[in-house]
C-alpha positions as CSV (number, residue, x, y, z in Angstrom):
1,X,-11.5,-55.4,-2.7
2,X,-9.7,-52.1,-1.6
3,X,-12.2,-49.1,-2.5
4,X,-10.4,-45.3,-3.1
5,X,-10.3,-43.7,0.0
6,X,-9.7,-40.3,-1.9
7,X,-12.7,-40.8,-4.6
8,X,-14.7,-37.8,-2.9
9,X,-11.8,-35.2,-1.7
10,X,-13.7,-32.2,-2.1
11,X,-15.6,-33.1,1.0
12,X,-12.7,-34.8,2.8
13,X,-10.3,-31.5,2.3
14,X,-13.1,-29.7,4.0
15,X,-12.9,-31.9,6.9
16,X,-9.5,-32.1,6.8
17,X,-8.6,-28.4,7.0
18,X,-11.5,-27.7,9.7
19,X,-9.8,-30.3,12.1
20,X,-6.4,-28.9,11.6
21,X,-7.4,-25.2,11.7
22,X,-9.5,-26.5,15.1
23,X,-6.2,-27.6,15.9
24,X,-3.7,-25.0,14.7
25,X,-5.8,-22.3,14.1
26,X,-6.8,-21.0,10.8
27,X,-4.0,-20.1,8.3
28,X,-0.6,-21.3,7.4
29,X,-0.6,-24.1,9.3
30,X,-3.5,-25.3,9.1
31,X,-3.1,-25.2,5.4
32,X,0.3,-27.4,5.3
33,X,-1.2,-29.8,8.0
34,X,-4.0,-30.4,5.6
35,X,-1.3,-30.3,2.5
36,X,0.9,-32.9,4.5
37,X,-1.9,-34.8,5.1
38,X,-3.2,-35.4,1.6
39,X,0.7,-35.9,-0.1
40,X,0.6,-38.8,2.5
41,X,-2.6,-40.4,2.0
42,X,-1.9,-40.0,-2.2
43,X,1.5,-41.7,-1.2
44,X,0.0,-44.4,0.8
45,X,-3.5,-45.1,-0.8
46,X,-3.2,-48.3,-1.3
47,X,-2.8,-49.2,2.4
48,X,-6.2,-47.9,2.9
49,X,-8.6,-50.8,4.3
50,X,-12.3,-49.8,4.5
51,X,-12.4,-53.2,6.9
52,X,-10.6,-50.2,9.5
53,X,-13.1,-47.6,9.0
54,X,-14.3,-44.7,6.4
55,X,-12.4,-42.4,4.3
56,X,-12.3,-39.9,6.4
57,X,-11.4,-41.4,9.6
58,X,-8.5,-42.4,7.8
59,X,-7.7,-38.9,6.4
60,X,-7.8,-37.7,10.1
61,X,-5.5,-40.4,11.2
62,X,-3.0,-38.8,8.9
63,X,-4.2,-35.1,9.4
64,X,-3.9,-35.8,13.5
65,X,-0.1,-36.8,12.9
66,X,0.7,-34.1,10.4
67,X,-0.9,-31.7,13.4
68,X,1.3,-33.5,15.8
69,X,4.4,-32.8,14.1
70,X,3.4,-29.1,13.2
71,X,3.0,-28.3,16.8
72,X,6.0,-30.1,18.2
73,X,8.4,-27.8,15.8
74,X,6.2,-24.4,16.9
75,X,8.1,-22.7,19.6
76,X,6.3,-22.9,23.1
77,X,4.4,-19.7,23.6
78,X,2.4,-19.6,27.0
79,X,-1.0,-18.7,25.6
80,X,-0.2,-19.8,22.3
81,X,-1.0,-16.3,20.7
82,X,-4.4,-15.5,21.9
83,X,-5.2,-12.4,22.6
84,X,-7.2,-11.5,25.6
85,X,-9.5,-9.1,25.4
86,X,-11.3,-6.1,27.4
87,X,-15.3,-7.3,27.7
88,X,-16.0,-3.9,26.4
89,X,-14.0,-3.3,23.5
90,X,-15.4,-6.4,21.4
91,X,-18.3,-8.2,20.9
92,X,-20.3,-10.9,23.0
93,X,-19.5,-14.0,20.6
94,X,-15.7,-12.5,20.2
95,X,-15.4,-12.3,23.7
96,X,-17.1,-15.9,24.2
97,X,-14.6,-17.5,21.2
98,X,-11.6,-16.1,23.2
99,X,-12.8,-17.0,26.1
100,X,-12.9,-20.9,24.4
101,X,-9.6,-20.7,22.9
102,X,-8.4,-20.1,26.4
103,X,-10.2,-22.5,28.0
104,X,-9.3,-25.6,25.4
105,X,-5.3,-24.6,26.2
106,X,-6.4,-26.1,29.8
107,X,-7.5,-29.3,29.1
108,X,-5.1,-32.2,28.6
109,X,-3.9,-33.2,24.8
110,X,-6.3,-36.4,24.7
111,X,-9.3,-33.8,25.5
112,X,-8.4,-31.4,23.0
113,X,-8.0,-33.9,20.6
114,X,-11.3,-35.6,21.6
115,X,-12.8,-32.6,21.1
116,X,-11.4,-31.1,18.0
117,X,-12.2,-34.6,16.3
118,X,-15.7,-34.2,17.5
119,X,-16.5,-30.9,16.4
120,X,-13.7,-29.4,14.3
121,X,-14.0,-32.5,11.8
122,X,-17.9,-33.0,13.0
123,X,-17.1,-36.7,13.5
124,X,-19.0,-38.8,15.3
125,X,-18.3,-41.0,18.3
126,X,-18.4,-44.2,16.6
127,X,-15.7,-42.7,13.8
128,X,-13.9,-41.5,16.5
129,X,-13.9,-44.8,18.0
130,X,-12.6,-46.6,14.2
131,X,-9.7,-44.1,14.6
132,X,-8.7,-44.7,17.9
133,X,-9.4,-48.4,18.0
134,X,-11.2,-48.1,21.3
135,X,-15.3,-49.2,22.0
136,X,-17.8,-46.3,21.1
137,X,-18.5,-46.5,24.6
138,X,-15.1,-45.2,25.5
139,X,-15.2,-42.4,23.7
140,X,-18.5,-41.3,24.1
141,X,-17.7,-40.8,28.0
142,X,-14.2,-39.4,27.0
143,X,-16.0,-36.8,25.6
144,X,-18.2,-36.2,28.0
145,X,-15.8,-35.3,30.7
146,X,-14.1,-33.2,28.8
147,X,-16.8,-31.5,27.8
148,X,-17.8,-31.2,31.3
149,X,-14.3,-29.8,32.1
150,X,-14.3,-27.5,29.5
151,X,-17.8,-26.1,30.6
152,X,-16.4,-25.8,33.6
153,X,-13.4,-24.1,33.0
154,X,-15.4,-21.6,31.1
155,X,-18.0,-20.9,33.6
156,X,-14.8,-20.3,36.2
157,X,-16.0,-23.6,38.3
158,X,-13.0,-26.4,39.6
159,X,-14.2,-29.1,37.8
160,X,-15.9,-31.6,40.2
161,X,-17.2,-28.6,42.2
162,X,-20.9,-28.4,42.7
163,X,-22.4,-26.6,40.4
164,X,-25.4,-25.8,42.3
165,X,-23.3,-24.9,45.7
166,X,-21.4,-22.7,43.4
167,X,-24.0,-21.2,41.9
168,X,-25.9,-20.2,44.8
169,X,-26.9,-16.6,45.9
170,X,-24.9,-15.2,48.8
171,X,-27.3,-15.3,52.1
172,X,-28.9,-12.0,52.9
173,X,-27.2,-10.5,55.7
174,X,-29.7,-9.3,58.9
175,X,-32.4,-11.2,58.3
């Protein structure tokens, strides 16, 4: 017995629009993506098996695809319209936000996706795992490194580069 996958949508657009806008930033796109995405799951409700995983893994299934196709029609911009800012003229957490956008265009697709799953539609691993079809396991260390790399590419370190080498004082000269 197939239940509605789209019996709660106020809480699954929510979800929906945060991991597209995590995705294509917020705006326009992110509102078609999330558009797209719900046209198609109204469309193909009935091929919905909870068997395969909630609701909303589901939704993300079809929201990741809409995404997919979204980005493949935007032109290629080099730092896909983020703006890089003086330390001075904006504040801390602005500064820090850019500094993320920046860093997430440097990680591979699978990464970003990992991650904008994770915490753009605050899923967790195991839901992750339904909508990739992989172990828990899997995606759990996925994560992991790419959350390493990502720390690492926003504290300025080649990932795999010891961190504690790295962040060593210089030696005091003439002593």
């Amino acid at each position: 017995m197939s239940r509605d996958p789209l019996a709660r949508p106020e809480k699954l657009v929510r979800r929906v629009y945060a991991y597209a806008s995590y995705r294509l930033g917020d705006g326009a796109d992110a509102e078609d993506a999330t558009q797209q995405a719900f046209e198609r799951a109204l469309r193909y409700r009935t091929s919905y098996d909870p068997r395969k995983g909630e609701p909303v893994a589901w939704m993300l299934g079809i929201a990741r695809r809409c995404c997919d196709e979204i980005l493949q029609t935007r032109p290629v911009i080099a730092n896909e319209g983020i703006d890089v800012a003086d330390a001075g003229d904006l504040e801390p957490r602005t500064v820090r936000r850019l500094d993320l956008a920046q860093a997430l265009l440097k990680l591979d697709d699978r990464a970003r996706e990992l991650i904008a799953l994770r915490y753009g539609a605050d899923l967790t691993a195991r839901q992750i795992a339904e909508l990739y079809d992989e172990r828990t396991n899997t995606i759990e260390v996925a994560l992991h490194r790419a959350l390493a790399r990502l720390r690492a590419e926003m504290d300025g370190v080649t990932p795999g580069e010891d961190a504690v080498r790295v962040r060593r004082p210089p030696p005091v000269l003439g002593s």
